[in-house]
N, C-alpha and C positions, 0 to 999 in steps of 0.2 A: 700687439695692436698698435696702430698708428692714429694719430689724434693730431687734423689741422684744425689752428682756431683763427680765422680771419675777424674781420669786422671791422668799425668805425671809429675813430679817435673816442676814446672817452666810454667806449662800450662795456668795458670790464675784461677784456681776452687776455690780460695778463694774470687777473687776481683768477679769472675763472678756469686759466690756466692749472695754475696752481691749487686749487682744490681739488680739479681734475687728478694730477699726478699725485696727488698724497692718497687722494679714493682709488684709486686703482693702481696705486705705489708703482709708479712708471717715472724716469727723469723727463722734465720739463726746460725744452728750449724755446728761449724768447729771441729773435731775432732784434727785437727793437732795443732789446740790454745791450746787444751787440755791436747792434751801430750806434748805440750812448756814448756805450765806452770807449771804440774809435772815434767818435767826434772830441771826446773829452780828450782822450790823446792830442789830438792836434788841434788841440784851444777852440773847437766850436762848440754852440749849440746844438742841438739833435734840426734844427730848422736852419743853421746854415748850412750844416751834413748835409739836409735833403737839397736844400741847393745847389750848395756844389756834384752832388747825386746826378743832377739833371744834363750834365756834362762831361761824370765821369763814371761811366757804369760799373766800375768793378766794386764803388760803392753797396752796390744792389748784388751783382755777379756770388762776389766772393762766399757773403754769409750763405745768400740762397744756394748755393752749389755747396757749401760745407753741408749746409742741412738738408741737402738731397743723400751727402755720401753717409751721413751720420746717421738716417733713414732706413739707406739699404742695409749697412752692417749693421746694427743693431734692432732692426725688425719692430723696436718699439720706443711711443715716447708719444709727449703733446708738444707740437710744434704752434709757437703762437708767433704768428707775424703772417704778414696779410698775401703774401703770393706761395704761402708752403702749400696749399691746395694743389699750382701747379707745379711743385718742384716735389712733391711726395704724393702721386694721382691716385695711390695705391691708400689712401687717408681715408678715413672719415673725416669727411670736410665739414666743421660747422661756420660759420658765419654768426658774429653778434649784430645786431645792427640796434641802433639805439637814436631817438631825438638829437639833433645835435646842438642843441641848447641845452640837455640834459648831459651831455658830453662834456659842452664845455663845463658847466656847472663840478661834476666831479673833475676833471684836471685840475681848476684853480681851488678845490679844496685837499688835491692832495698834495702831502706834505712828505713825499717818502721819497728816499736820495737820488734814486731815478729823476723824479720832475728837478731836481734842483740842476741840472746840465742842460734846463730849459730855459727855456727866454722869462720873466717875470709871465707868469700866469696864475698870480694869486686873485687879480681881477677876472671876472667872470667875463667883461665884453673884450678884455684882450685876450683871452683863452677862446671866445668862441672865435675871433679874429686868429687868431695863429691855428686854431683846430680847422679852419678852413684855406689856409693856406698849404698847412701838410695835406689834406686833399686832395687839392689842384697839383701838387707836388710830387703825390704820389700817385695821383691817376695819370700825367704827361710822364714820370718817371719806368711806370711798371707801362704802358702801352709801347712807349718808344724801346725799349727795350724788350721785354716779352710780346706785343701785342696782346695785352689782357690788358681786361674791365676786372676788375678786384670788386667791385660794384655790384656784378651781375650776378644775381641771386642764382641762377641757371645752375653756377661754379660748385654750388655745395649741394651737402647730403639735408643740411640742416641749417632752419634759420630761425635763429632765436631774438623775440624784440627785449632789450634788457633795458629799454627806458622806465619802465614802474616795476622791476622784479630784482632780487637783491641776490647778489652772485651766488650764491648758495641756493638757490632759487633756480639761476639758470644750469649751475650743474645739475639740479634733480633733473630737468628737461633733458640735455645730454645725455643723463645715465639712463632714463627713459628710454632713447631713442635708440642708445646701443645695444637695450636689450631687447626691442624690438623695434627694428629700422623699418617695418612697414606701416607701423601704426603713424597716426598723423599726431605730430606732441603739439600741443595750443598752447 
């Protein structure tokens, strides 16, 4: 089984990742650890990554084609990052989508080594300020390059709002819906 998890800054598609793969003991790949950690390599933030992204596509290319080929050979896994929908079609596609003042609200309370290769967003209005610049970032980055809306609900199997529900929460919805994909999960 294949598992894309898209969604909105601040949505929970990493941690709900991660429950995902321990519940259904499958490895869990994040695209966005991915381009941390190459920004961290070459002294940036994950928000000047995405900028210089906007200029130089193998930025975006590279990981996304690794996680297509990682897909087909091994047949299974949760892929969390916001264009594996289109790089794995063959996915149950969920989408988080969450308030983005609730968004920003969780990034500048978290405190795990990931956020720290970010820009100060311990402040709640400069987290919802830089959560909407990745964005604008990533909506001009994934169009000009793929022509996708990452946005566009259409894209998934499933849309979960994770603004009032607590990620353990939104995996019961998932596992819900995987075990019956016709039912409609609220």
């Amino acid at each position: 089984m294949l598992i894309t998890i898209s969604g909105m800054v601040g949505s929970g598609k990493g941690t709900v990742a991660a429950l995902l793969g321990k519940r259904l003991r499958m490895p869990v790949y994040s695209i966005g650890d991915i381009r941390r950690a190459v920004a961290k390599k070459y002294g940036m933030t994950l928000e000047q990554y995405n900028r210089y992204g906007e200029t130089h596509p193998a930025t975006d290319h590279e990981p996304d084609n690794w996680a297509a080929r990682e897909a087909k050979k091994t047949g299974r896994g949760v892929y969390d990052g916001r264009v594996m929908f289109h790089f794995i079609p063959q996915s149950v596609k969920v989408f988080l989508d969450c308030d983005e003042r609730v968004g920003a609200q969780r990034i500048s309370r978290d405190t795990s080594e990931k956020r720290k290769s970010e820009a100060d967003l311990t402040e709640e209005k400069k987290a919802l300020a830089a959560l909407r610049r990745r964005i604008a970032s990533d909506k001009r980055r994934y169009w000009k390059f793929y022509k996708l809306d990452v946005f566009d609900m259409r894209n998934y199997d499933l849309v979960v709002d994770t603004t009032n529900i607590t990620p353990e929460q939104t995996m019961k919805k998932i596992m819900e819906y995987l075990a019956n994909p016709n039912k409609d999960i609220i």
